[in-house]
N, C-alpha and C positions, 0 to 999 in steps of 0.2 A: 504494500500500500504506500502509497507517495502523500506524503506531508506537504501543503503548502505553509509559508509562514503566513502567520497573520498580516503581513505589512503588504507580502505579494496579494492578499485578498482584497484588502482594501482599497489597493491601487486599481485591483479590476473594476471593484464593482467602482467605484471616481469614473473610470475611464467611459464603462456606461455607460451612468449618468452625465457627463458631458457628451458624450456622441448623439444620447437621446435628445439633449437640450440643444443641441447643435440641427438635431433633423426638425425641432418645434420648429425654431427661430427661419429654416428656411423655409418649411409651411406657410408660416405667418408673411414670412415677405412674398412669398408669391400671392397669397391672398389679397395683401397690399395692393402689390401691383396690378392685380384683375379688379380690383375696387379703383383703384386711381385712374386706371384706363377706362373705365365705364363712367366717372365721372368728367372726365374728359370730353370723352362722347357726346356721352348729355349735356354739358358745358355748349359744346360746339352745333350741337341740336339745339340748341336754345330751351332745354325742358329742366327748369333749375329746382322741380320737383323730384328729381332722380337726381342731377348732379350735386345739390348740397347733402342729402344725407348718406352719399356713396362718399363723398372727402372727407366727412367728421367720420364716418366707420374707417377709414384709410389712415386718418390721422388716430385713431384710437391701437389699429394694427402696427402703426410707427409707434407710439406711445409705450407698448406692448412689447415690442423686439429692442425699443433701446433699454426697457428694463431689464430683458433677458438676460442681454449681453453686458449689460451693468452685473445684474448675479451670476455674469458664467466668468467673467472676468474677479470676482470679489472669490469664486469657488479657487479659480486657476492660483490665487496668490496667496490662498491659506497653506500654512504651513501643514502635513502630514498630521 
């Protein structure tokens, strides 16, 4: 039977959870960008009943990935 140390586990399971936090954060920006290009649309359609609340859902999905990447960068620089 093979032993892992404790410190080799805990760096997996870190590694993970940043790789998972890493596929959110580019969910979310693509979401972004299919919201910001739709509000575009509708901007240049002149229907500002579809384009204002596709930019404030777009600005809340920016809102959202720059928090991520705030908590994935505060994870990266904690110490073991």
């Amino acid at each position: 039977m093979i032993t892992r140390r404790p410190r080799d586990v805990r760096l997996e399971g870190r590694t993970q959870a940043i790789s998972m936090l890493m596929i959110i954060i580019l969910v979310v920006f693509l979401v972004q960008l299919w919201l910001i290009t739709i509000a575009l649309e509708a901007h240049l359609a002149a229907d500002r009943h579809l384009a204002v609340p596709t930019f404030i859902a777009s600005g809340f999905c920016l809102a959202l990935n720059l928090w991520l990447l705030k908590y994935l960068y505060d994870i990266d620089r904690t110490k073991e």
